[in-house]
MISE-31565 format. One record per atom (N, C-alpha, C): residue number from 1; residue in three letters; atom name; x, y, z. Coordinates in pm, whole numbers. Example, Ala and Ser with C-alpha at 12.3 -4.5 7.8 and 13.67 -1.06 7.14 Angstrom:
2
  pos  code  site       u       v       w
    1   ALA     N    1319    -569     780
    1   ALA    CA    1230    -450     780
    1   ALA     C    1320    -330     780
    2   SER     N    1285    -225     708
    2   SER    CA    1367    -106     714
    2   SER     C    1290       3     787
//
This chain:
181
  pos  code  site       u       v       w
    1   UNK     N    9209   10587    9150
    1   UNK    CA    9270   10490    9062
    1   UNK     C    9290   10360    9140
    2   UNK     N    9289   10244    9080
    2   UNK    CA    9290   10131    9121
    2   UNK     C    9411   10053    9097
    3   UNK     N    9492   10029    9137
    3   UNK    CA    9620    9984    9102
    3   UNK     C    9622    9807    9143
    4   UNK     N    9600    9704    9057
    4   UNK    CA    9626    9580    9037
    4   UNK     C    9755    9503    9026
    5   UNK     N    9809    9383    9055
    5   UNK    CA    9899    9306    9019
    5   UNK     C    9860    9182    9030
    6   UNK     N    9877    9129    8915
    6   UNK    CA    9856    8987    8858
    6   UNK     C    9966    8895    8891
    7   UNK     N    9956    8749    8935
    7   UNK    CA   10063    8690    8926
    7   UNK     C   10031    8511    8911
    8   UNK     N   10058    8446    8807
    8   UNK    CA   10077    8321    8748
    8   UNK     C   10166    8292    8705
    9   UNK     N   10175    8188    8625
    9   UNK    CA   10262    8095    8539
    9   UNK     C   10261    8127    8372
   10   UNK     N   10386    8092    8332
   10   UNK    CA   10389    8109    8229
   10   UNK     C   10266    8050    8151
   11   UNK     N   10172    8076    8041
   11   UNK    CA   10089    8004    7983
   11   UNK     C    9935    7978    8043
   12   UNK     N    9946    8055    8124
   12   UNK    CA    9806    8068    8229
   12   UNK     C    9733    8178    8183
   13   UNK     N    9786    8282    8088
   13   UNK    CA    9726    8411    8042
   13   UNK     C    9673    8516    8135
   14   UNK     N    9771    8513    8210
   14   UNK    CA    9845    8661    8271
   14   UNK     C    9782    8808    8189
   15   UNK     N    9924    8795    8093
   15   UNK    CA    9883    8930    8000
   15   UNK     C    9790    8920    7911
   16   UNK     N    9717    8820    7854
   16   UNK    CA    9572    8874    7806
   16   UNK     C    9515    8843    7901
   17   UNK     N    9449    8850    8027
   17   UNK    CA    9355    8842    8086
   17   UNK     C    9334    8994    8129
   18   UNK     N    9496    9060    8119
   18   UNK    CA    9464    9209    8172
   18   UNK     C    9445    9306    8053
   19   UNK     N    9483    9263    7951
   19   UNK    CA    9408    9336    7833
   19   UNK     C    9288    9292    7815
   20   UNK     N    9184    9215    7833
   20   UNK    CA    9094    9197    7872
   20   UNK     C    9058    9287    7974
   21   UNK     N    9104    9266    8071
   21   UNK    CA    8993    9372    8152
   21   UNK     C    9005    9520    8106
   22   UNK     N    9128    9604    8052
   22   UNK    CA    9143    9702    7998
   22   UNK     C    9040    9701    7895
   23   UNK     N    9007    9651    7768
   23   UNK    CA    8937    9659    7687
   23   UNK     C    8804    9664    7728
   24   UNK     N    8792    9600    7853
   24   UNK    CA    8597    9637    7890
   24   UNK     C    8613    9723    7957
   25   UNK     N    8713    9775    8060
   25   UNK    CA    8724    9888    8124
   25   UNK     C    8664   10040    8018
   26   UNK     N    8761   10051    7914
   26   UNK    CA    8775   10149    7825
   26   UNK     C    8661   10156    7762
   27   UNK     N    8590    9993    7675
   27   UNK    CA    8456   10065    7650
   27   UNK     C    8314   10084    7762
   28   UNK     N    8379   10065    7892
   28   UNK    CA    8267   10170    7989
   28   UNK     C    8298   10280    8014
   29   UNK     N    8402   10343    7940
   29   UNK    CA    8430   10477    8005
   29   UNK     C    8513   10492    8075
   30   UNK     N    8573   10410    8155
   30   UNK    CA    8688   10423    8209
   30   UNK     C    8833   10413    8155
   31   UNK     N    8914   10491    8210
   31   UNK    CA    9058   10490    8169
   31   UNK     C    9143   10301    8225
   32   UNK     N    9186   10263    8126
   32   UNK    CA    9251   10133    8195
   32   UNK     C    9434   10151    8131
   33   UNK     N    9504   10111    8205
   33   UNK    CA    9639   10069    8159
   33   UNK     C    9667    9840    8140
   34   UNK     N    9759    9817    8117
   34   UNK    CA    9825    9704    8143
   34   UNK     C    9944    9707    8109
   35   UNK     N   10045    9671    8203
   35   UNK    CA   10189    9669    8108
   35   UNK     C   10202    9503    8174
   36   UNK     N   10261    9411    8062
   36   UNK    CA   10276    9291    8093
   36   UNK     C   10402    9282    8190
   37   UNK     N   10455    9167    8244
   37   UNK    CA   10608    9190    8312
   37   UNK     C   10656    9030    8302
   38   UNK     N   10761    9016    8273
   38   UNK    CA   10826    8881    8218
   38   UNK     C   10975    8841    8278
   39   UNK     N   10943    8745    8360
   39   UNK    CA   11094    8700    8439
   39   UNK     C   11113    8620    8310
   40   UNK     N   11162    8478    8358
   40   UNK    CA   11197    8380    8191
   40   UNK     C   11078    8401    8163
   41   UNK     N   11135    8383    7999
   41   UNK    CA   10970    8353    7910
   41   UNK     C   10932    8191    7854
   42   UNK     N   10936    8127    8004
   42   UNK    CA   10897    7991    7945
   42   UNK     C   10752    7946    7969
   43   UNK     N   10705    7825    7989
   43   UNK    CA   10620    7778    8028
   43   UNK     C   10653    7759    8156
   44   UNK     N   10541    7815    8283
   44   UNK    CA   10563    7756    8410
   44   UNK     C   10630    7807    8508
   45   UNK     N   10698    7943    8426
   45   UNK    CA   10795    8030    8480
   45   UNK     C   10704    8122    8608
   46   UNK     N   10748    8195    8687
   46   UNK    CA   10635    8302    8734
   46   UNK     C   10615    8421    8666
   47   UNK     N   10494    8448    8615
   47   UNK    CA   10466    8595    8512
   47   UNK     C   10394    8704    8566
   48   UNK     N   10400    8805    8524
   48   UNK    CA   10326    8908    8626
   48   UNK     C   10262    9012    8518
   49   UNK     N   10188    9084    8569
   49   UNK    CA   10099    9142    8521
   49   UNK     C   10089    9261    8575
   50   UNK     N   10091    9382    8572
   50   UNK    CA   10013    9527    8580
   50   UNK     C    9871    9607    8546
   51   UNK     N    9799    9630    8615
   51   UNK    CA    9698    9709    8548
   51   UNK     C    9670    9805    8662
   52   UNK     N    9594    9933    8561
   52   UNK    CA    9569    9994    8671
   52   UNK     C    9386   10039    8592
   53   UNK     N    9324   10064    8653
   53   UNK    CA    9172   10108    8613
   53   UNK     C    9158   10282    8728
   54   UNK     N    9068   10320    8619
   54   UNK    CA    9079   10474    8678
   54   UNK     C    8967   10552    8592
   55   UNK     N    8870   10639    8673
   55   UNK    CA    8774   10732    8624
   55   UNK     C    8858   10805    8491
   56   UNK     N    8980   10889    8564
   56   UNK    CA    9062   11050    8509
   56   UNK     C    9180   10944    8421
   57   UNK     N    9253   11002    8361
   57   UNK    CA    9353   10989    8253
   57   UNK     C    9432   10900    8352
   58   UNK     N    9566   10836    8314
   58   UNK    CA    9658   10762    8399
   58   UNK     C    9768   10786    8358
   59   UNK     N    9887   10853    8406
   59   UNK    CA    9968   10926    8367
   59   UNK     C   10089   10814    8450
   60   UNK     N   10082   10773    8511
   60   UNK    CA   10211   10688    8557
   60   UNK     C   10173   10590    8475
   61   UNK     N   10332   10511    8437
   61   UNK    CA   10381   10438    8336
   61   UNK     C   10478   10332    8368
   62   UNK     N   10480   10287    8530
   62   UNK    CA   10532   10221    8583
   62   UNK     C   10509   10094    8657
   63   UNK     N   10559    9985    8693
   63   UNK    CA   10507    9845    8767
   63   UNK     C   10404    9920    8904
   64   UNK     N   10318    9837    8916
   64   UNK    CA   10253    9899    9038
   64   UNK     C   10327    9796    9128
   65   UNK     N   10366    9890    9231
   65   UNK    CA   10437    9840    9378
   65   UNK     C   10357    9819    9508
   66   UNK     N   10248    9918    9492
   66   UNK    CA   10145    9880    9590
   66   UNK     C   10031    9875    9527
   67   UNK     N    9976    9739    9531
   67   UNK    CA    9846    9736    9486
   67   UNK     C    9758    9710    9563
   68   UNK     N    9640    9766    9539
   68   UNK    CA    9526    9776    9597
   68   UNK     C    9435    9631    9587
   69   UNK     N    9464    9579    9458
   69   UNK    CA    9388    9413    9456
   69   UNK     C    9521    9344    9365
   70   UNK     N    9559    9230    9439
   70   UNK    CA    9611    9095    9410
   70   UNK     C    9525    9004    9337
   71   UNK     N    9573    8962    9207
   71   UNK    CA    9521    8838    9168
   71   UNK     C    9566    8767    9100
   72   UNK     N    9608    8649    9157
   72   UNK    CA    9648    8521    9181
   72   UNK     C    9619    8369    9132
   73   UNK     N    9657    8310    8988
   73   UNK    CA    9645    8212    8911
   73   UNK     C    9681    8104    8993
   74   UNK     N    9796    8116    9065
   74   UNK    CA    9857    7991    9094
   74   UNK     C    9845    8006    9246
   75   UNK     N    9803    7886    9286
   75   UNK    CA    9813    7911    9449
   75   UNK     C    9987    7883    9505
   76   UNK     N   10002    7815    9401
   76   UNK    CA   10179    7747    9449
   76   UNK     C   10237    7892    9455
   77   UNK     N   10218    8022    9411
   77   UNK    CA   10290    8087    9439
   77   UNK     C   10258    8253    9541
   78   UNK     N   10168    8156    9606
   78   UNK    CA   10165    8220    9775
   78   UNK     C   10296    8243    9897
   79   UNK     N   10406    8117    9816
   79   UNK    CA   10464    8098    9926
   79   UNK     C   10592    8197    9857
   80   UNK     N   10601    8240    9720
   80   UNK    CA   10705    8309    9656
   80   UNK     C   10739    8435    9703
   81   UNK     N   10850    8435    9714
   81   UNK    CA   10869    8653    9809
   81   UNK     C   10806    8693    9739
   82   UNK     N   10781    8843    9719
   82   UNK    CA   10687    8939    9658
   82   UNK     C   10561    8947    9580
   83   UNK     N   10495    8780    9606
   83   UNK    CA   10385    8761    9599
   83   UNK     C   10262    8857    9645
   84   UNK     N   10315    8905    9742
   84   UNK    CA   10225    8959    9847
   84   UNK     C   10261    9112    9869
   85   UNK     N   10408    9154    9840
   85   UNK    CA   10502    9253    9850
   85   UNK     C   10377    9358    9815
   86   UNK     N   10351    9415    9923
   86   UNK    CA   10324    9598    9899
   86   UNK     C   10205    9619    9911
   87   UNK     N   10100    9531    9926
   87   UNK    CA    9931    9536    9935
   87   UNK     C    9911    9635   10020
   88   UNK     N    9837    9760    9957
   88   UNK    CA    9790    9778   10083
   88   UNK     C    9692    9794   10169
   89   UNK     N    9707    9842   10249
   89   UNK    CA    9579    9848   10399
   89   UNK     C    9462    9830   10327
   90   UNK     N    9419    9741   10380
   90   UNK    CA    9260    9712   10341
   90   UNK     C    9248    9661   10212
   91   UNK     N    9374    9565   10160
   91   UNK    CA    9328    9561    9996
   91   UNK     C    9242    9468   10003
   92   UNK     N    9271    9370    9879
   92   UNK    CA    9195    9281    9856
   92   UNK     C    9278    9166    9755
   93   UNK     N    9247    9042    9794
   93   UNK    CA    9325    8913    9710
   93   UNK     C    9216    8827    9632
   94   UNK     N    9231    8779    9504
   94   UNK    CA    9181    8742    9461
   94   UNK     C    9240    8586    9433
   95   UNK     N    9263    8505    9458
   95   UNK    CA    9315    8365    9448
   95   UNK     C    9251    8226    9407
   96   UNK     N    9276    8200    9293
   96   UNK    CA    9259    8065    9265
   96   UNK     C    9303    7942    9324
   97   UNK     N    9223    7870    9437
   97   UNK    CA    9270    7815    9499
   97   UNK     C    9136    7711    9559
   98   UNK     N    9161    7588    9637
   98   UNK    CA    9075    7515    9684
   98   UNK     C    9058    7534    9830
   99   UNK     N    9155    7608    9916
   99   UNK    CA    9182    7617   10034
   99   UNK     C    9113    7772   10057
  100   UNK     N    9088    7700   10216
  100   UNK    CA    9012    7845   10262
  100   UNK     C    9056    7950   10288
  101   UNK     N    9020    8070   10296
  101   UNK    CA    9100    8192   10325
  101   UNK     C    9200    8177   10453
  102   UNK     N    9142    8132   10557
  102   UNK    CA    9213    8105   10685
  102   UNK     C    9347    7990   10662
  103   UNK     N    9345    7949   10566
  103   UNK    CA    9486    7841   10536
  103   UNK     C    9564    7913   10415
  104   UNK     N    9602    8029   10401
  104   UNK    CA    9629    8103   10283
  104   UNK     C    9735    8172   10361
  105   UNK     N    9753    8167   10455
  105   UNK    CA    9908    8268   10555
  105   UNK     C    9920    8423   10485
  106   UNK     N    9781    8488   10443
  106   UNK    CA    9791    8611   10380
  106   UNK     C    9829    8719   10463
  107   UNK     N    9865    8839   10398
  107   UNK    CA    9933    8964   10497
  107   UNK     C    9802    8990   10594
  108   UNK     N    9828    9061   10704
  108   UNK    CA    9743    9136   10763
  108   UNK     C    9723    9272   10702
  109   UNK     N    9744    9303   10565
  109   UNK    CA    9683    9449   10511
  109   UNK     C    9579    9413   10439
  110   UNK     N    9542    9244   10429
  110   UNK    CA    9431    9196   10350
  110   UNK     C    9293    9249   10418
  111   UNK     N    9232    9326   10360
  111   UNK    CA    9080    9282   10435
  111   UNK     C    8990    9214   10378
  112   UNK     N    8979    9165   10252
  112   UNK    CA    8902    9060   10187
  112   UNK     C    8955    9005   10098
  113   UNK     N    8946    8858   10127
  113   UNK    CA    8990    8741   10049
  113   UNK     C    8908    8676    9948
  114   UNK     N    8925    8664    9831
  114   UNK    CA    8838    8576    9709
  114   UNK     C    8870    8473    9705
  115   UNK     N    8808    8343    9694
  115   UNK    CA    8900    8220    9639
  115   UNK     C    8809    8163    9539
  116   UNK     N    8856    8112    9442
  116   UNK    CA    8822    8064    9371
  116   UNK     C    8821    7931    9287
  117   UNK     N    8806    7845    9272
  117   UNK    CA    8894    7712    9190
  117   UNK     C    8889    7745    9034
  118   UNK     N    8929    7826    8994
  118   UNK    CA    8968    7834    8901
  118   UNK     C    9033    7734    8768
  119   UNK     N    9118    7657    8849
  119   UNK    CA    9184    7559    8763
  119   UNK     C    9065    7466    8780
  120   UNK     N    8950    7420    8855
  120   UNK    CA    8860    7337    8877
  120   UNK     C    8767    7373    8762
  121   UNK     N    8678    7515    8715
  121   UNK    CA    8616    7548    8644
  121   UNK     C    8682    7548    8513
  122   UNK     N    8818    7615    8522
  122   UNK    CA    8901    7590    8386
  122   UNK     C    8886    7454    8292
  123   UNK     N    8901    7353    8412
  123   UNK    CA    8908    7160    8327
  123   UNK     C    8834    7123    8312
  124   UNK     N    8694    7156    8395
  124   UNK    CA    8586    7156    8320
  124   UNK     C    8515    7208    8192
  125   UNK     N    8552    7326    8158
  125   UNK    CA    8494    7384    8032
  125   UNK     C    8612    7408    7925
  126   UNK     N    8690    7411    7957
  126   UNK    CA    8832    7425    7866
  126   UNK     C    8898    7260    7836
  127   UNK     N    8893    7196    7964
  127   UNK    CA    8977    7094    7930
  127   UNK     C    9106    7097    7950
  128   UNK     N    9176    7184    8009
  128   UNK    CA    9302    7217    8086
  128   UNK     C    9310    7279    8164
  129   UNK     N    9456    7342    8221
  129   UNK    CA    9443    7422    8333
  129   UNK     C    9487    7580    8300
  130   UNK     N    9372    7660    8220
  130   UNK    CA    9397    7744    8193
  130   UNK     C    9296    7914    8245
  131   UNK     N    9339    7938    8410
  131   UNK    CA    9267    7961    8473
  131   UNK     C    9223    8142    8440
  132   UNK     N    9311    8187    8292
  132   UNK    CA    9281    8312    8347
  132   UNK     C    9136    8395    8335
  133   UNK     N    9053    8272    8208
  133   UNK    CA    8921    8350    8195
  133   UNK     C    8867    8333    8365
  134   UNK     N    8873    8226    8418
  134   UNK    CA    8797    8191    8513
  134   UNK     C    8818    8247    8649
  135   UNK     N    8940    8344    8643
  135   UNK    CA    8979    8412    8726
  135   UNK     C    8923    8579    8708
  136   UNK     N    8919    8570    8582
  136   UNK    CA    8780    8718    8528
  136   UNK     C    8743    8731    8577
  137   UNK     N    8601    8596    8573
  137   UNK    CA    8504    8641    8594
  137   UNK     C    8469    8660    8781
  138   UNK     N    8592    8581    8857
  138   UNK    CA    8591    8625    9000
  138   UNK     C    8638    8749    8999
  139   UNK     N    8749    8844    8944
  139   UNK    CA    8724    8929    8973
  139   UNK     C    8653    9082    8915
  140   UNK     N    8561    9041    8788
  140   UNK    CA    8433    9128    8786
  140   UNK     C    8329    9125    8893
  141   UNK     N    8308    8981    8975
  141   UNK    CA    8201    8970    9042
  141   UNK     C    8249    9017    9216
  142   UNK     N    8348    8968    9224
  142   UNK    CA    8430    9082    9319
  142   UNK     C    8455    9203    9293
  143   UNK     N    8502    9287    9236
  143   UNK    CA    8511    9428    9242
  143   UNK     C    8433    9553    9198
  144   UNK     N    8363    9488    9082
  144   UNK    CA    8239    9525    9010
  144   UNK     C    8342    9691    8927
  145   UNK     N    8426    9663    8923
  145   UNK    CA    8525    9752    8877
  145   UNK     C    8483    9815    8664
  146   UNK     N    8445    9688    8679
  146   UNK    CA    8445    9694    8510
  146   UNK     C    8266    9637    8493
  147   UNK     N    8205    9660    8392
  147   UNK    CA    8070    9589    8393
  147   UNK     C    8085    9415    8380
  148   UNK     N    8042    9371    8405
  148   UNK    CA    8045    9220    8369
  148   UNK     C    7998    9204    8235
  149   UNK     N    7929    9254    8231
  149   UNK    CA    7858    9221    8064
  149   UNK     C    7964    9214    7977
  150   UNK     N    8001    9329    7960
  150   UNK    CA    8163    9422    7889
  150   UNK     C    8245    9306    7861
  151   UNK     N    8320    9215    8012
  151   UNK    CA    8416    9140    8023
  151   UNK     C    8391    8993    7985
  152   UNK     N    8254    8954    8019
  152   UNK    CA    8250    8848    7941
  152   UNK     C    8193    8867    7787
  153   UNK     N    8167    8939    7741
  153   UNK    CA    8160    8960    7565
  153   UNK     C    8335    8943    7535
  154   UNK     N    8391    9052    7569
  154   UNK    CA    8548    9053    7557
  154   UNK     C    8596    8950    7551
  155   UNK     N    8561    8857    7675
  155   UNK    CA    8630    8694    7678
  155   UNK     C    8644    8606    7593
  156   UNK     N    8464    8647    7537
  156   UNK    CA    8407    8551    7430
  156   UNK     C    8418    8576    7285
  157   UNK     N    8459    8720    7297
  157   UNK    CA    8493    8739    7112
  157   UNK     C    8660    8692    7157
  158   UNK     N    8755    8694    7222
  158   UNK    CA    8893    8646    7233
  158   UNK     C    8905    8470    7223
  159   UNK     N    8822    8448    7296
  159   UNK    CA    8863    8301    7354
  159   UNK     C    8739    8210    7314
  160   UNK     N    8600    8251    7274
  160   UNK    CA    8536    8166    7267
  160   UNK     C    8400    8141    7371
  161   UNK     N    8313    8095    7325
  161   UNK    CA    8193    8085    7404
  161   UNK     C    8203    7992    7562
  162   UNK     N    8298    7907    7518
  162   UNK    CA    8317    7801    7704
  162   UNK     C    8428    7895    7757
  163   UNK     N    8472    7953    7683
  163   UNK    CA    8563    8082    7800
  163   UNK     C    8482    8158    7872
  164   UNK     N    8344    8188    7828
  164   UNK    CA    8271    8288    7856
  164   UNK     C    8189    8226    7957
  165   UNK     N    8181    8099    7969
  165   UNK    CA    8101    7961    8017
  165   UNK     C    8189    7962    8148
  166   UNK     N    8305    7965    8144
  166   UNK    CA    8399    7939    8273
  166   UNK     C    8395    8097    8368
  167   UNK     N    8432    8198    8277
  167   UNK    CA    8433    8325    8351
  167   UNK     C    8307    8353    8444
  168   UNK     N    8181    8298    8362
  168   UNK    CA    8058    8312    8446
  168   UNK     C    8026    8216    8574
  169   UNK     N    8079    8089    8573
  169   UNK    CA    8074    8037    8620
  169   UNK     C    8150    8083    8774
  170   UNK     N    8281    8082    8763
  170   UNK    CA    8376    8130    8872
  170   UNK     C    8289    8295    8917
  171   UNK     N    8200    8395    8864
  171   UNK    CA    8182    8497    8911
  171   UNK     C    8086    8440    8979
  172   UNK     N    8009    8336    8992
  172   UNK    CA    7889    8278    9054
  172   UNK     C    7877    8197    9179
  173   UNK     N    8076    8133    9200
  173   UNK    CA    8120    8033    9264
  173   UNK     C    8177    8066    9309
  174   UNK     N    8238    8215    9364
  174   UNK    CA    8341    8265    9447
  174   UNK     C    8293    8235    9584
  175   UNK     N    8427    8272    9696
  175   UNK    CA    8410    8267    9811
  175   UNK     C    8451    8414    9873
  176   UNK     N    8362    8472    9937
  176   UNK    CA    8458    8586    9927
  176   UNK     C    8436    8632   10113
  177   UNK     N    8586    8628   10163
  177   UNK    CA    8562    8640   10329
  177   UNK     C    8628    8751   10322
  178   UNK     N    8566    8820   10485
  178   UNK    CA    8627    8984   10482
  178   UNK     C    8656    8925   10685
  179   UNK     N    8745    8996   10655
  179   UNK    CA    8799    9035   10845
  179   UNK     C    8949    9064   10871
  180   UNK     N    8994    9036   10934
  180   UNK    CA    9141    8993   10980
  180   UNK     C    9204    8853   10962
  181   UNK     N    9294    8819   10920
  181   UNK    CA    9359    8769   10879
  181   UNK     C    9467    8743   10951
//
């Protein structure tokens, strides 16, 4: 089982981006969860996200505390406590960001870093800063967890054909470094 935690801003689409990946998860056959998680419910607030993806049934029903992959809307909130809280050994971060892995002050349980500009591909095809398709499609093309095909159809019957335009884009434009940290 694969245990995920999402973390953005209010209005960045957090929780549909992870029912999204649940919904392409499930029609490949795989078992997916999402439970959304909500400090304030404003705009701008920090929001969080749960998912977990899994071959066998998924019987826990709880926040994941250690996750195996981080992914990360907002770079501003790298520097927030429990941003980072619980990764473990050898995970993996997925981050929307312009800065290189080596300027990211990530844990040492990281072993591979994604970055992505997300909000860069977002204003281009959306016209705002609304990074979560574009954060998809980095992490279908990073984890290969879910089919890609699956997730950008999903995107595009939800959000539209330049959603589907951005998700592909960012799976094409990632950066993805592996070592120590």
């Amino acid at each position: 089982m694969y245990e995920i935690r999402l973390h953005g801003r209010g209005g960045q689409g957090v929780v549909k981006a992870s029912q999204l990946v649940v919904k392409a998860a499930v029609a490949g056959g795989l078992y997916g969860q999402s439970i959304p998680a909500f400090g304030v419910e404003r705009k701008g607030s920090p929001v969080f996200g749960y998912l977990r993806l899994s071959h066998t049934p998924i019987r826990r029903k709880m926040q994941v505390y250690e996750p195996d992959i981080l992914v990360i809307l907002d770079d501003t909130l790298i520097t927030s406590t429990g941003t980072y809280a619980g990764l473990k050994e050898g995970g993996m971060i997925i981050i929307n960001t312009k800065k290189r892995a080596d300027q990211l002050h990530v844990p040492k349980a990281a072993k591979t870093i994604v970055t992505v500009d997300a909000t860069g591909i977002s204003e281009k095809f959306l016209g705002s800063n609304r990074p979560n398709t574009a954060m998809l499609g980095a992490f279908v093309a990073a984890t290969q967890l879910v089919d890609a095909g699956s997730l950008f159809s999903e995107i595009e019957a939800a959000f539209g054909a330049a959603n589907r335009q951005a998700a592909e884009t960012a799976a094409a434009s990632l950066v993805i470094t592996s070592g120590s940290f």
